[in-house]
N, C-alpha and C positions, 0 to 999 in steps of 0.2 A: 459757695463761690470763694476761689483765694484771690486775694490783692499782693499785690506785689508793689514795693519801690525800691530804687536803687539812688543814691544819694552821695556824690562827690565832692569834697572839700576842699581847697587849695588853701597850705596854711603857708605863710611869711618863710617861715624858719622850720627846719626839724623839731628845734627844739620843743616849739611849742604845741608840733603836730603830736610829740610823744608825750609832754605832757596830758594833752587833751587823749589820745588812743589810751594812756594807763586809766585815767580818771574813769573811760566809760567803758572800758571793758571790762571790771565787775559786773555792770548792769544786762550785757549782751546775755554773762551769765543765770544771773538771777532776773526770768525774765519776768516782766509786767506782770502777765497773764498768761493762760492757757491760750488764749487764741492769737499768739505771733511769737514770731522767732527772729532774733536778729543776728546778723553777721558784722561785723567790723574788722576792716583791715585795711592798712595804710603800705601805697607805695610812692616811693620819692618824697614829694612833700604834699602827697595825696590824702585825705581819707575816704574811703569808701565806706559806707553803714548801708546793708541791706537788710531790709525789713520784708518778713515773710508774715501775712495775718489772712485768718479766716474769711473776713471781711474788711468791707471800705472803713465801717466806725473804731474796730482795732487797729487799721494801719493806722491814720489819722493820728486818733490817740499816741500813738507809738512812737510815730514820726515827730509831733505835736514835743514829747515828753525829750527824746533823744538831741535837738534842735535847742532846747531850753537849755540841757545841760552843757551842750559844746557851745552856748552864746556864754554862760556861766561860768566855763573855765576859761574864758574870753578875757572876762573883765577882773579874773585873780592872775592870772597869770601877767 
């Protein structure tokens, strides 16, 4: 079974939306796991992070992981 989410972000300023889009797309690349795939891409002062997983426990996970890090580049930036 695939899971799917799609997840939108509304940042203050550009600036900090591209902060945060550089920081986490390394990670899109180098993924988790074999079981999800992720997309990130920002329009306006959007981000969108779509996560593609085998199952409901790898999205979770995925989502769980991707969420911690854009609270992360929250509190440095």
């Amino acid at each position: 079974m695939m899971a799917k989410a799609a997840i939108s972000l509304h940042f203050p300023s550009k600036g900090i939306l591209q902060a945060t889009l550089q920081a986490l797309k390394p990670e899109t690349r180098a993924t988790l796991s074999r079981r999800c795939r992720t997309l990130i891409h920002a329009k306006g002062n959007s981000l969108t992070l779509t996560i593609e997983a085998h199952d409901t426990s790898a999205l979770r996970a995925a989502i769980n992981s991707y969420l911690r890090w854009m609270l992360l580049t929250q509190t440095i930036v």
